[in-house]
N, C-alpha and C positions, 0 to 999 in steps of 0.2 A: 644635591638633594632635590629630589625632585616637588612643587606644589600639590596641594591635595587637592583634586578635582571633585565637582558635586554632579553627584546623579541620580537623577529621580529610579525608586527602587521602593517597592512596597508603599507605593504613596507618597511619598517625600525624598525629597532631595538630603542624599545620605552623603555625607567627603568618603572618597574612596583614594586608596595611594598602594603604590608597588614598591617598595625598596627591599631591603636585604629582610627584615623582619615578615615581610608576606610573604615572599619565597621561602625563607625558612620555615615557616608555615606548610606551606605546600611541600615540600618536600619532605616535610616527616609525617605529614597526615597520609600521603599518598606514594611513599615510598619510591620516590624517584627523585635522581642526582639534578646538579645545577643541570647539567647539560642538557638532561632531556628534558627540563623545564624550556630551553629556549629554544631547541630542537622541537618542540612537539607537534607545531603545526595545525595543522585539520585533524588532529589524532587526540582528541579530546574526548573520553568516553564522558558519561553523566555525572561519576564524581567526582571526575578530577572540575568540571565546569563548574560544580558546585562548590566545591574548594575555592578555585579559583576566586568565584565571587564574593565568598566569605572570608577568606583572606585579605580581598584588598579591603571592604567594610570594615573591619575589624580594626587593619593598620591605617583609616582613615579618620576610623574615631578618637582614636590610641593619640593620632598625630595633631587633631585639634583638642586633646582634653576631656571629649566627649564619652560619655556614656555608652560603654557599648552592649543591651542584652541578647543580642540575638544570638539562636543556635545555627548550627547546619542543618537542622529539620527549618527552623524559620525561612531561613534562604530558600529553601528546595521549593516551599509554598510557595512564599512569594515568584519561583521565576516559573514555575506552574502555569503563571498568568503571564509571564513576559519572557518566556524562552528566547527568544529574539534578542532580548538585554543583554544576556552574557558575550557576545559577540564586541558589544562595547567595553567590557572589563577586559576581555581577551586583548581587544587593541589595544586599551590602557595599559596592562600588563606590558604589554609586549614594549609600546614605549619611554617605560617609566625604569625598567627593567635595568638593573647595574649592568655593564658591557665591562667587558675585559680594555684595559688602554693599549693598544700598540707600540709593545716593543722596537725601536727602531732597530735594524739589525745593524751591526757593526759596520765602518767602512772598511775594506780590506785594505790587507798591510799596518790595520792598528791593533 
């Protein structure tokens, strides 16, 4: 499990977190599977960014008990002024992110 990290967003420092809950998020808002979640790269249109960023706000509040009102028109304002911000969720994402464990493969002859 990953810690909830704080990051300044609309004024104040908001806890933001990626686990299984913000993914599943993203992925039924924006109709796309795990895999092109961690596939997606530089291929980020507006609202999947925006998701993105609402997503993790959301499972950050969620995870410390906190109150969460905002919409995805709130988010969209706010990164209006800080476009450049979602580049930090993005990385968060991507680090926070459940990873598949490696299978070790068999030794042969067992």
């Amino acid at each position: 499990m990953h810690p909830v990290k704080l990051i300044e967003f609309g004024g104040q420092k908001r806890p933001v977190k990626y686990g299984m809950n913000a993914l599943a998020f993203i992925s039924k808002v924006e109709s796309i599977d795990m895999a092109n979640i961690s596939a997606m790269g530089d291929g980020i249109d507006f609202s999947l960014m925006r998701t993105i960023v609402y997503a993790g706000l959301q499972e950050g509040a969620r995870a410390e008990k906190k109150e969460f009102t905002l919409t995805l028109e709130d988010v969209g304002d706010f990164m209006d002024g800080e476009v450049d911000i979602a580049e930090e969720f993005v990385e968060l994402m991507s680090e926070q992110m459940p990873k598949p464990k490696k299978v070790k493969a068999p030794e042969a002859g067992h």
